[in-house]
C-alpha positions in Angstrom: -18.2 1.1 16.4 -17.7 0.6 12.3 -19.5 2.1 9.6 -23.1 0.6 8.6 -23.3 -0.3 4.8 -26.1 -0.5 3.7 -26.6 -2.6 0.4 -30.3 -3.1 -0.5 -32.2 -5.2 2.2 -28.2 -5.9 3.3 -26.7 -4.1 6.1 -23.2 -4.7 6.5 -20.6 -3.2 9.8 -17.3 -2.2 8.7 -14.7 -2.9 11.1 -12.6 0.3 11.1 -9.2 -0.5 13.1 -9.5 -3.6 10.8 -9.7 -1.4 7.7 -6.8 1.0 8.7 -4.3 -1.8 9.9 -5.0 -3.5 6.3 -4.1 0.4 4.7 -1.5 0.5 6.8 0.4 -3.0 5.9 -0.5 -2.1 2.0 1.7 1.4 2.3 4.2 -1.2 3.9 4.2 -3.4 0.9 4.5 -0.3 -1.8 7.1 1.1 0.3 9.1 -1.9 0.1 8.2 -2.1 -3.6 9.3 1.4 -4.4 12.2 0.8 -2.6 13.2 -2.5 -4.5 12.9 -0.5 -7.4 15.3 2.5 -7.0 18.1 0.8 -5.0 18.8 -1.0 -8.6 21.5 0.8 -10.6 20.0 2.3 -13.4 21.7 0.8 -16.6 21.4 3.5 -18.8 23.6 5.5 -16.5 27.1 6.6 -17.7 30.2 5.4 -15.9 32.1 7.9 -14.7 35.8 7.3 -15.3 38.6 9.0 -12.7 
């Protein structure tokens, strides 16, 4: 059973798996973000010369 919302003369059931699947698949997309993000070389970075 969700959670009851109630929003005036509204009542509304949230649908928890439904809630935590969506979390779960938007911590998916910023961990694919994040990772996009620092597998780039970083310009500013020195070369190191051997």
């Amino acid at each position: 059973m969700g959670r009851l919302v109630i929003d005036g003369e509204n009542v509304y059931e949230l649908d928890e798996e439904c809630l935590q699947e969506k979390h779960k698949e938007e911590l998916k997309q910023k961990r694919l973000q994040h990772t996009k993000t620092t597998d780039q070389p970083d310009s500013n970075r020195q070369k190191r010369r051997f």
